[in-house]
C-alpha positions in Angstrom: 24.9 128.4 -3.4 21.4 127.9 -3.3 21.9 124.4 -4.4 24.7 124.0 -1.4 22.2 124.7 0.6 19.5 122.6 -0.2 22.0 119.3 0.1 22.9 120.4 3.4 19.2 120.4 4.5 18.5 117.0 2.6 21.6 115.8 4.8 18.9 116.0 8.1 19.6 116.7 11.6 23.4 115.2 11.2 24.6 118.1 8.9 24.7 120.7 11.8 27.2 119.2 14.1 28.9 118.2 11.3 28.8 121.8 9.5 30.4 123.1 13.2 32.7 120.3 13.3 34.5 121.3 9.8 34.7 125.2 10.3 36.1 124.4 13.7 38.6 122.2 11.6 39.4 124.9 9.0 39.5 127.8 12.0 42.4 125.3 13.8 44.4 124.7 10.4 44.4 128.6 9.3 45.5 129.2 12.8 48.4 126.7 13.0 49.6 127.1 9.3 49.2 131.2 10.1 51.7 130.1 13.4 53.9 127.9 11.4 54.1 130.5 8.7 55.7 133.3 10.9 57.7 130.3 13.5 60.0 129.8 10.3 60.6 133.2 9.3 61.0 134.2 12.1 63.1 131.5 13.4 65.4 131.4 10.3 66.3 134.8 10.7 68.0 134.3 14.5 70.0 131.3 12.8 71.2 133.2 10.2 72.3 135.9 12.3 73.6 133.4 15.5 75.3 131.4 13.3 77.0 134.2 11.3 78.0 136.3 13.8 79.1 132.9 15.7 82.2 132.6 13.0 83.9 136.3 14.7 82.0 136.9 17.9 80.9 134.5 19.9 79.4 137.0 22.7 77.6 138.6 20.4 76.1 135.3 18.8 74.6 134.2 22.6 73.7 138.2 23.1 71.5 137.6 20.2 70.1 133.7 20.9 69.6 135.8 24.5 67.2 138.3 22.9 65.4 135.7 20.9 64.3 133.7 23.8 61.0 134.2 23.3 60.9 131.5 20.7 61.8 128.2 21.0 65.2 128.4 18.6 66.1 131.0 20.7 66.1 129.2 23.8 67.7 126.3 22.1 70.6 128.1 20.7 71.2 130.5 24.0 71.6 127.5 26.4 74.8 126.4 25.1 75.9 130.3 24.2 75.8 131.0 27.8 78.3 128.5 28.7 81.4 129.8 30.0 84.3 128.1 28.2 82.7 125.0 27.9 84.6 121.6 26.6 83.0 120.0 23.5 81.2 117.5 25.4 79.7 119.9 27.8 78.8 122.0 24.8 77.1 118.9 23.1 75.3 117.9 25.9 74.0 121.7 26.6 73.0 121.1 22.6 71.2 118.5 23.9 69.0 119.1 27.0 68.0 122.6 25.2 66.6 120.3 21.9 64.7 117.9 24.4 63.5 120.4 26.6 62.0 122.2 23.4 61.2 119.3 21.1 58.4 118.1 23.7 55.4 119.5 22.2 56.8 121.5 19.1 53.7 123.1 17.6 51.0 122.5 19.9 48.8 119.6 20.2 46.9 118.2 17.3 44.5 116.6 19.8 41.6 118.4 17.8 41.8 116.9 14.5 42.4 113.7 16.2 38.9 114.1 17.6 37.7 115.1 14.4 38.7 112.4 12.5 37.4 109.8 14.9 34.1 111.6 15.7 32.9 113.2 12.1 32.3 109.5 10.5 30.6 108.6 13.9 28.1 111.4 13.0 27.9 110.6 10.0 27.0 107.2 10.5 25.1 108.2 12.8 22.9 110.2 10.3 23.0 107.4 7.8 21.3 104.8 10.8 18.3 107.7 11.6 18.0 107.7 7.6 17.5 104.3 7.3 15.6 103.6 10.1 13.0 106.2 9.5 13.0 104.8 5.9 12.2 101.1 7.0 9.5 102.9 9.3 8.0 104.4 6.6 7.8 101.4 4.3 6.6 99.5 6.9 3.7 101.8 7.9 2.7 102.9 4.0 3.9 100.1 2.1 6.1 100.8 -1.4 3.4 102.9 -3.1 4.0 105.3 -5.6 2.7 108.0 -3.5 5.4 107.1 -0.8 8.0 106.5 -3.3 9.4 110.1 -3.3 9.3 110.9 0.5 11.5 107.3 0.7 14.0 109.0 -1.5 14.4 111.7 0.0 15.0 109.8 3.4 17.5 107.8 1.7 19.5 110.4 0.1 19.8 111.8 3.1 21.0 108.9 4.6 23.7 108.7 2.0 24.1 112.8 2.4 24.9 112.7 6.1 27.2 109.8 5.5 29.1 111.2 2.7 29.7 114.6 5.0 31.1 112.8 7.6 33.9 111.0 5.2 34.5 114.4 3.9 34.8 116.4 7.2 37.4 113.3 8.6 39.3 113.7 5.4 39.6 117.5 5.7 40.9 116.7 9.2 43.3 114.1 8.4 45.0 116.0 5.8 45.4 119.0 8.6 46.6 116.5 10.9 49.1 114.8 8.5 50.3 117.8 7.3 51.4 119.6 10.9 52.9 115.6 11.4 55.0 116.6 8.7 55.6 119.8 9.5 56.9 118.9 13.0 59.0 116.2 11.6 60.8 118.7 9.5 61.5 121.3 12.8 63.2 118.4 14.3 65.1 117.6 11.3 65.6 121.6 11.2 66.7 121.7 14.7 69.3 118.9 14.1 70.5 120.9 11.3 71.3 124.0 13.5 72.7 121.9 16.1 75.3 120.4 14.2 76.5 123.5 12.8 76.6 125.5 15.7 78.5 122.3 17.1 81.5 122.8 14.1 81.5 126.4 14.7 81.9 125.7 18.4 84.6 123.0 17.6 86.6 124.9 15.1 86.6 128.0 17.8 87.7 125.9 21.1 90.4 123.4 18.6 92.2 127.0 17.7 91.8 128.3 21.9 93.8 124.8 22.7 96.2 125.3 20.3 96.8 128.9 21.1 97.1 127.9 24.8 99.2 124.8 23.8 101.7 127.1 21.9 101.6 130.0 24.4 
C-alpha cells in the first residue's frame, strides 16, 4: 500500500483528477451492473409468468404486465394486453410502438464513460507535457550533473507515471462502456425474443376465436 502510494505521488499534480476520475468510473459501473443485475431478474420473472399464464388466461396475463408497469417489460408487454380483441396486425403493431417507445434509452446514458475515456488520456498527457517541460527546465538551468541527475528522474518518471494513469483510467472506462453496449444489445435482442412469443401465443389464441366463430 505504502508503495501504491508513493507512485501516486511520484505521478505529480495529474494523479488527483485522475484518482477522482476512476472512482467516479468504478462508482458508475457498480451502480449500473447493481441496476442491470436486479432489471433481469426482475424482468424475467413477469415474462415467465405473462407468457405462461397467456397460454389459459389471457386477462390474467395483461392483469399481471398491468401490475408490472413500473418496469419497462411491463409496459411493453401490457400495451398490447390491453387491446380489446385486437386483429394480428393491430396486435403487432401495439408490439411495436410499446418496443420503440421503451428501447429509446434502455439503461441510461453512458455519457459518463464516454467523457472518461476521451478526458483521462488528456490528463494524462497533460501530466506527461508539465513532466517534461519542468525536466528540460531543469537541464537547462543546472546542466546534466550528477547532482541533478536524480531530481531529472524523478521528474521523468513522473512524466511517464501520469501518462501511464491516464491509459489505465480510459481503459477501465472503455471496458465499462463496452460492456453496458453489450448488455443493451442483448435487452433488445431479449425484447425481440418476448415479442415474438407473445405474438404466437396471441396468434394461436385469435386463429382458434375465428374458427370457433367460423363454425358457430
Amino acid at each position: 500500500m505504502t508503495r501504491l502510494f508513493d507512485i501516486f505521488l511520484a505521478g505529480g499534480f495529474m494523479m488527483f483528477p485522475l484518482l477522482v476520475l476512476s472512482v467516479v468510473t468504478l462508482a458508475y459501473a457498480i451502480q449500473r451492473v447493481w441496476f442491470w443485475l436486479k432489471l433481469v431478474v426482475q424482468e424475467r420473472q413477469v415474462v415467465q409468468d405473462v407468457l405462461t399464464v397467456a397460454q389459459y388466461d389471457w386477462e390474467k396475463a395483461g392483469e399481471i404486465a398491468t401490475a408490472a408497469e413500473d418496469l419497462a417489460i411491463g409496459r411493453f408487454l401490457a400495451a398490447p394486453l390491453k387491446l380489446n380483441n385486437p386483429t394480428p396486425e393491430n396486435f403487432r403493431l401495439a408490439l411495436q410502438a410499446a418496443a420503440d417507445k421503451e428501447l429509446i434509452d434502455i439503461g441510461g446514458s453512458n455519457k459518463l464513460l464516454e467523457s472518461v475515456v476521451v478526458i483521462a488520456p488528456l490528463l494524462g498527457i497533460l501530466g506527461t507535457a508539465g513532466g517534461l517541460i519542468t525536466t528540460f527546465l531543469t537541464l537547462r538551468n543546472g546542466g546534466a550533473d550528477s547532482a541533478d541527475s536524480s531530481g531529472v528522474a524523478n521528474l521523468i518518471l513522473q512524466a511517464l507515471i501520469s501518462s501511464a494513469a491516464g491509459i489505465a483510467v480510459a481503459i477501465l472506462a472503455y471496458t465499462c462502456f463496452r460492456l453496458f453496449i453489450v448488455l443493451r444489445a442483448r435487452r433488445v435482442d431479449y425484447f425481440a425474443t418476448v415479442s415474438n412469443q407473445l405474438e404466437l401465443i396471441y396468434l394461436h389464441i385469435w386463429n382458434e376465436s375465428v374458427q370457433d366463430l367460423s363454425i358457430n
